[in-house]
Backbone as XML, in Angstrom:
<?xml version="1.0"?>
<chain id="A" units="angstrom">
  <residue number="1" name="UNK">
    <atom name="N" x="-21.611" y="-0.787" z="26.420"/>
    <atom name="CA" x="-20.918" y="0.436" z="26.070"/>
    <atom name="C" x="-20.165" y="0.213" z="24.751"/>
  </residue>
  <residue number="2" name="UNK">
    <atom name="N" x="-20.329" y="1.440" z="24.103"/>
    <atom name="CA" x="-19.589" y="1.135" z="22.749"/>
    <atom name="C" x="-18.423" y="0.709" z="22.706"/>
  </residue>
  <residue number="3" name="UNK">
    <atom name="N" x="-17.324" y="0.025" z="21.677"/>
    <atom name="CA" x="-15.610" y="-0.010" z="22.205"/>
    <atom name="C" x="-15.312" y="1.757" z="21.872"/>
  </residue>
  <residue number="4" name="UNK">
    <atom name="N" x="-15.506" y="2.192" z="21.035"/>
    <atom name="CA" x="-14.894" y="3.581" z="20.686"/>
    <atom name="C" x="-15.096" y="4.252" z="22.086"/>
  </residue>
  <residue number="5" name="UNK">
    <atom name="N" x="-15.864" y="3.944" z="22.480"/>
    <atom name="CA" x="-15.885" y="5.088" z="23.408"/>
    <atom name="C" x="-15.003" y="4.933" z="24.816"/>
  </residue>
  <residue number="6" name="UNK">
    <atom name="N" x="-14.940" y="3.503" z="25.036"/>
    <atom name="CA" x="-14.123" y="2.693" z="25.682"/>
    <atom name="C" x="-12.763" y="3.031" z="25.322"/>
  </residue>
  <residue number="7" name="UNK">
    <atom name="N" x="-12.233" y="3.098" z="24.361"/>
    <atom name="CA" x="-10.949" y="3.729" z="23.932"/>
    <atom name="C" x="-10.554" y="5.182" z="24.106"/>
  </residue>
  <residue number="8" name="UNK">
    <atom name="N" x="-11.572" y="5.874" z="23.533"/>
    <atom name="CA" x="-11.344" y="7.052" z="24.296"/>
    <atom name="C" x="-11.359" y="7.192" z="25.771"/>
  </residue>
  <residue number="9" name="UNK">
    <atom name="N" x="-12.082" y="6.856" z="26.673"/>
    <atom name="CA" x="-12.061" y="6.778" z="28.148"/>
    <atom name="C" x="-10.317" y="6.772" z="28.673"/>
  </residue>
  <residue number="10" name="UNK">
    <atom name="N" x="-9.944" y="5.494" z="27.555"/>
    <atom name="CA" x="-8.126" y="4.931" z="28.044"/>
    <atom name="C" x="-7.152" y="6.046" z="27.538"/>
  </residue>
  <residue number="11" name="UNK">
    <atom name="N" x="-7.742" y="6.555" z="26.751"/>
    <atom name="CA" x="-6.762" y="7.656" z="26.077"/>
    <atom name="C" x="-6.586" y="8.754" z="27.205"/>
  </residue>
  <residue number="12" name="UNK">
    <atom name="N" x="-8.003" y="9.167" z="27.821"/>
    <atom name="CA" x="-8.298" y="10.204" z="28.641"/>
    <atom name="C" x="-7.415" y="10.236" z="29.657"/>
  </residue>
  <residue number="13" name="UNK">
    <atom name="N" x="-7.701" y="8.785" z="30.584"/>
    <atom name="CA" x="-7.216" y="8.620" z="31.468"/>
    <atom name="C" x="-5.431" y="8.420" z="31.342"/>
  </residue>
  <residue number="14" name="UNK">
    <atom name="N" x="-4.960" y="7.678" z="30.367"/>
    <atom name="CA" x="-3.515" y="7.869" z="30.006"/>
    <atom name="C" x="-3.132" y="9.094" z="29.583"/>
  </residue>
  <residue number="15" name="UNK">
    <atom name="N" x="-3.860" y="10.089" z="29.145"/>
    <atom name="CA" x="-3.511" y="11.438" z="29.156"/>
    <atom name="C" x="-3.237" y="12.149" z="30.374"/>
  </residue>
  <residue number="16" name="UNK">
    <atom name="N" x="-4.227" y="11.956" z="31.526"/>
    <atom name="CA" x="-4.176" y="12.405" z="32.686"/>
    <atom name="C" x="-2.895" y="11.322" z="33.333"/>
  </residue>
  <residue number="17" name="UNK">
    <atom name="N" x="-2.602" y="10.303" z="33.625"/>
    <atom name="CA" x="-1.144" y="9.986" z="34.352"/>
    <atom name="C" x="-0.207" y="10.532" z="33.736"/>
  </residue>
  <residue number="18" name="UNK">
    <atom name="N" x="0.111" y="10.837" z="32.067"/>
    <atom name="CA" x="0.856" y="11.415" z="31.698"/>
    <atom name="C" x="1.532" y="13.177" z="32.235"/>
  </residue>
  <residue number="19" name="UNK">
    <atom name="N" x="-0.001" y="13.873" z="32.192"/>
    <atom name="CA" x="0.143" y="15.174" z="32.623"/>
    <atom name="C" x="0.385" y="15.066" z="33.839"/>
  </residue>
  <residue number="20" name="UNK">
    <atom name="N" x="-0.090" y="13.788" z="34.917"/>
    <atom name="CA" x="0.513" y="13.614" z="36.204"/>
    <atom name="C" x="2.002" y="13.945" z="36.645"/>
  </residue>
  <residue number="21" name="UNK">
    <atom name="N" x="2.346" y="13.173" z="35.974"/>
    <atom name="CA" x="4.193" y="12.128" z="35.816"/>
    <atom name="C" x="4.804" y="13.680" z="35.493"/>
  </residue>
  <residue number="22" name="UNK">
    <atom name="N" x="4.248" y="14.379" z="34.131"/>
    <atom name="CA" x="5.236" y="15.611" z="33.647"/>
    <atom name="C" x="5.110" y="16.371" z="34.605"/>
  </residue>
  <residue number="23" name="UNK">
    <atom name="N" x="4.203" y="17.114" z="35.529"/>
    <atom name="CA" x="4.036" y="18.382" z="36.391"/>
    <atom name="C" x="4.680" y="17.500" z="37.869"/>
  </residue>
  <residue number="24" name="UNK">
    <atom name="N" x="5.036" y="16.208" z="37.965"/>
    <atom name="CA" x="5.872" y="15.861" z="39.327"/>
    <atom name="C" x="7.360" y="15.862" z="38.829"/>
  </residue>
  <residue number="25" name="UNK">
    <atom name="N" x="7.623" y="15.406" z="37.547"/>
    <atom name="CA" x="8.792" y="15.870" z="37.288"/>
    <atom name="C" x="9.295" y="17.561" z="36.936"/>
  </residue>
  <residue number="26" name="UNK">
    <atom name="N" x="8.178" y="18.433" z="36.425"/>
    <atom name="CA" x="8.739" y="19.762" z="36.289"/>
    <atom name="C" x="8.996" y="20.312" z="38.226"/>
  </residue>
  <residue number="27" name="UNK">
    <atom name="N" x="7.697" y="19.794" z="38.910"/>
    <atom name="CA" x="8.389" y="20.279" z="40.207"/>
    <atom name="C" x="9.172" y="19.506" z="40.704"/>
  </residue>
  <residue number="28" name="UNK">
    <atom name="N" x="9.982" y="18.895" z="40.393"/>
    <atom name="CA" x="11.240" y="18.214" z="41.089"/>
    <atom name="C" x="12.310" y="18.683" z="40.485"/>
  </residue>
  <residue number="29" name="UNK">
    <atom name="N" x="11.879" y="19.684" z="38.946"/>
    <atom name="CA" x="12.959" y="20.189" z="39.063"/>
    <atom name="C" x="13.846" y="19.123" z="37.729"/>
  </residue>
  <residue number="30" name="UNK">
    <atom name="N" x="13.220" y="18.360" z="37.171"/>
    <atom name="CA" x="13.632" y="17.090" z="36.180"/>
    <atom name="C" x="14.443" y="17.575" z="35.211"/>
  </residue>
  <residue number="31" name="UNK">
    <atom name="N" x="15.170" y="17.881" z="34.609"/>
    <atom name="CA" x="15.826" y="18.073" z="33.013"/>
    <atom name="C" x="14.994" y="17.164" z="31.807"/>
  </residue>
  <residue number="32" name="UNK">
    <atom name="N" x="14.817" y="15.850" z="32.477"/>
    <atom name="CA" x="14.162" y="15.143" z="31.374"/>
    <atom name="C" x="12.725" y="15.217" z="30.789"/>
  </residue>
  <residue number="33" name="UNK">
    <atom name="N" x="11.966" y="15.234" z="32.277"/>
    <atom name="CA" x="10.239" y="15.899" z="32.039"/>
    <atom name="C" x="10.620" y="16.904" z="31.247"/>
  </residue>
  <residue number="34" name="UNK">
    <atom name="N" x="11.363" y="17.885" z="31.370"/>
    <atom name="CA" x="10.886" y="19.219" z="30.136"/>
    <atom name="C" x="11.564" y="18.249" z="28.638"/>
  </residue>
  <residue number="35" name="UNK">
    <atom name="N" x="12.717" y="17.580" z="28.555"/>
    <atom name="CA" x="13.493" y="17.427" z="27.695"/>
    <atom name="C" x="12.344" y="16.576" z="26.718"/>
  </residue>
  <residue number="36" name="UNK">
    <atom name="N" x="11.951" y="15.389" z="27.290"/>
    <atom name="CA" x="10.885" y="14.221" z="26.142"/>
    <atom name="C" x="10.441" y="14.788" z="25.659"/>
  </residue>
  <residue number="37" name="UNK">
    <atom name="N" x="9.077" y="15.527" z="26.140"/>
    <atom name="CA" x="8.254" y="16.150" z="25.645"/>
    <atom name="C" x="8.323" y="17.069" z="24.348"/>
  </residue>
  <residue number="38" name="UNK">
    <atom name="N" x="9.853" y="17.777" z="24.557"/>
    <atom name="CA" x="9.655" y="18.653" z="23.444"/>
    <atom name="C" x="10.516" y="17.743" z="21.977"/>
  </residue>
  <residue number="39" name="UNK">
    <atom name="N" x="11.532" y="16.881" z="22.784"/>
    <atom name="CA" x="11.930" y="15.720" z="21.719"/>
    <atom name="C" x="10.328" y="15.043" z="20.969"/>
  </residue>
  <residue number="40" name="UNK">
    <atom name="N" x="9.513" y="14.575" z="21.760"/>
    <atom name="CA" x="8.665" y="13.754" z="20.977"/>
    <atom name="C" x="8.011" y="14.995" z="19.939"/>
  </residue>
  <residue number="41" name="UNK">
    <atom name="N" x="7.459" y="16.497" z="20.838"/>
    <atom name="CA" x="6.714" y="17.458" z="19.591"/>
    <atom name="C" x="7.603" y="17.512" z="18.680"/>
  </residue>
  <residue number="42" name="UNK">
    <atom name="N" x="8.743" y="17.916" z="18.484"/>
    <atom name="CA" x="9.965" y="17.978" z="17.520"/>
    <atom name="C" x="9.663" y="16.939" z="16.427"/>
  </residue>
  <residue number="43" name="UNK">
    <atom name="N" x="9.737" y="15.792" z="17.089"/>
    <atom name="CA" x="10.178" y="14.291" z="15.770"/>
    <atom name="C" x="9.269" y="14.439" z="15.212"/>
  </residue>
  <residue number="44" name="UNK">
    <atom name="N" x="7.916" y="14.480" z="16.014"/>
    <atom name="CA" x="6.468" y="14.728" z="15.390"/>
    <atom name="C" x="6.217" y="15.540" z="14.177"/>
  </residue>
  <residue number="45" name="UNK">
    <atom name="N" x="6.528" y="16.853" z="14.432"/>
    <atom name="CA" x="6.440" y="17.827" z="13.202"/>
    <atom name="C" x="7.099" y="17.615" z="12.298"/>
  </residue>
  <residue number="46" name="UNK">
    <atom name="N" x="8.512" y="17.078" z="12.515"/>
    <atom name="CA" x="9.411" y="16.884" z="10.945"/>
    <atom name="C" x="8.882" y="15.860" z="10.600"/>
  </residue>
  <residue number="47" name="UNK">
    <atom name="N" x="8.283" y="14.983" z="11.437"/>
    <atom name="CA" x="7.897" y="13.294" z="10.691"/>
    <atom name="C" x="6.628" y="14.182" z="9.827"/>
  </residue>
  <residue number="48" name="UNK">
    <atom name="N" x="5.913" y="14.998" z="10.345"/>
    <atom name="CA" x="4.650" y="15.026" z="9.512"/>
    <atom name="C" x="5.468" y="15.809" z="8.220"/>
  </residue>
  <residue number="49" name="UNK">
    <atom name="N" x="6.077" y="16.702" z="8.132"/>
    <atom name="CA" x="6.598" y="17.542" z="7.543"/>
    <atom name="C" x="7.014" y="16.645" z="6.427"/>
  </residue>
  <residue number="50" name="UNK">
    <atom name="N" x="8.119" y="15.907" z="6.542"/>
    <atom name="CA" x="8.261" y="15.087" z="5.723"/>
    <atom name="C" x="7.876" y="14.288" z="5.167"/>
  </residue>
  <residue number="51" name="UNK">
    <atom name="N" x="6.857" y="14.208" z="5.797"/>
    <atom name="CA" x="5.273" y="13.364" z="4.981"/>
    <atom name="C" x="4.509" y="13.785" z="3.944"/>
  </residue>
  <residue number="52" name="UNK">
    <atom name="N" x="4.325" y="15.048" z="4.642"/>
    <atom name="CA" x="3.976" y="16.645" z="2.922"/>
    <atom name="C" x="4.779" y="16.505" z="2.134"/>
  </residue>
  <residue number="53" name="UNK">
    <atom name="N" x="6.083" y="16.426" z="2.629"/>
    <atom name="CA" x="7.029" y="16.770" z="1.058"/>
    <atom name="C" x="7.065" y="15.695" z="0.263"/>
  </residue>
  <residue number="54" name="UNK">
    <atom name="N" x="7.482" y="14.122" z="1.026"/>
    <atom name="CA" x="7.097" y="12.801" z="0.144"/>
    <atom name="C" x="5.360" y="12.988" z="-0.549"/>
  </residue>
  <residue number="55" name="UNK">
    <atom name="N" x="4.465" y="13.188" z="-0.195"/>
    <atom name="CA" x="3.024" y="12.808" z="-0.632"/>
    <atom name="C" x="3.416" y="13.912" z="-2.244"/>
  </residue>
  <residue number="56" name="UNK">
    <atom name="N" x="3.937" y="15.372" z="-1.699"/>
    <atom name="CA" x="4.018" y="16.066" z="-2.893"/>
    <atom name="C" x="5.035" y="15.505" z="-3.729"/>
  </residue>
  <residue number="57" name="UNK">
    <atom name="N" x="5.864" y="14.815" z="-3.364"/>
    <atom name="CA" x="7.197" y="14.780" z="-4.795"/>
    <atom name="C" x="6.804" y="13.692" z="-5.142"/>
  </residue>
  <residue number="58" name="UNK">
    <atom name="N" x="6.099" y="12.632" z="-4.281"/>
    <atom name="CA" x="5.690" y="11.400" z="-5.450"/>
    <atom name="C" x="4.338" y="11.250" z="-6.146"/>
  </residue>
  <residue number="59" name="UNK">
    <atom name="N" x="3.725" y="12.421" z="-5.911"/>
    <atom name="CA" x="2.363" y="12.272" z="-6.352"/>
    <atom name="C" x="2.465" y="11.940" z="-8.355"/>
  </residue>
  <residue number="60" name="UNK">
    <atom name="N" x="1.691" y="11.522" z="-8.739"/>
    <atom name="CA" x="1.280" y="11.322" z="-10.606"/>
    <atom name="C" x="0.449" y="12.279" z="-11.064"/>
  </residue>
  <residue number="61" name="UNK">
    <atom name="N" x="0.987" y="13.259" z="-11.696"/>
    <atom name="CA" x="0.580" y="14.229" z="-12.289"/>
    <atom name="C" x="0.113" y="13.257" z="-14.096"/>
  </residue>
  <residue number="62" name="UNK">
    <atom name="N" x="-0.757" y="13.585" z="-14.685"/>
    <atom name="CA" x="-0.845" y="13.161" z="-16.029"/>
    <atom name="C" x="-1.285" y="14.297" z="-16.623"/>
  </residue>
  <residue number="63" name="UNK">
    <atom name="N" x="-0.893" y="14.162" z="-18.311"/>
    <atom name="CA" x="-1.057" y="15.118" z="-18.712"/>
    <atom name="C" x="-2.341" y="15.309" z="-19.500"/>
  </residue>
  <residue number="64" name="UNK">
    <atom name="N" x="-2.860" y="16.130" z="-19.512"/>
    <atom name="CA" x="-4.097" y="16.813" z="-19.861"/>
    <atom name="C" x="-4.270" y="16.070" z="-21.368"/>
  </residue>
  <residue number="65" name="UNK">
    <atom name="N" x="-5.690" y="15.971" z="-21.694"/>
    <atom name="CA" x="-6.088" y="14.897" z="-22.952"/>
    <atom name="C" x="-5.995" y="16.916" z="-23.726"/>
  </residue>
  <residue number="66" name="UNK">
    <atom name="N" x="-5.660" y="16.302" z="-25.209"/>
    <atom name="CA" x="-5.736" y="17.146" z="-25.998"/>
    <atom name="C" x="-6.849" y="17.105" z="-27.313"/>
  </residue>
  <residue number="67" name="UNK">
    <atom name="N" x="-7.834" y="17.002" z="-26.429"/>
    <atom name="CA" x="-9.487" y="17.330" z="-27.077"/>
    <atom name="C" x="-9.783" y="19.001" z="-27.470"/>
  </residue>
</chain>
């Protein structure tokens, strides 16, 4: 079996205990199951966010040959 595909399989399956773990903590009623989740989407988007704005403000612009 390929490894890639082998990796994905682990992803799958750690996706599924994950969605396990969150829907036994939303029915118990958890503060924290809802709370991580939207902490980790949160950090996520500003981390990418701020990744756009660094890639744009440090990019090297040069200036055009004057042929």
């Amino acid at each position: 079996m390929d490894r890639t595909r082998i990796y994905g399989g682990l992803i799958c399956i750690a996706v599924l205990i994950c969605g396990l773990l969150f829907m036994i903590g939303v029915f118990k009623g958890s503060y924290i199951a809802l709370a991580m989740p939207v902490t980790v989407i949160t950090l996520t988007l500003l981390g990418l966010v701020f990744w756009i704005g660094y890639t744009i403000w440090s990019i090297k612009i040069e200036p055009p040959d004057e042929k």
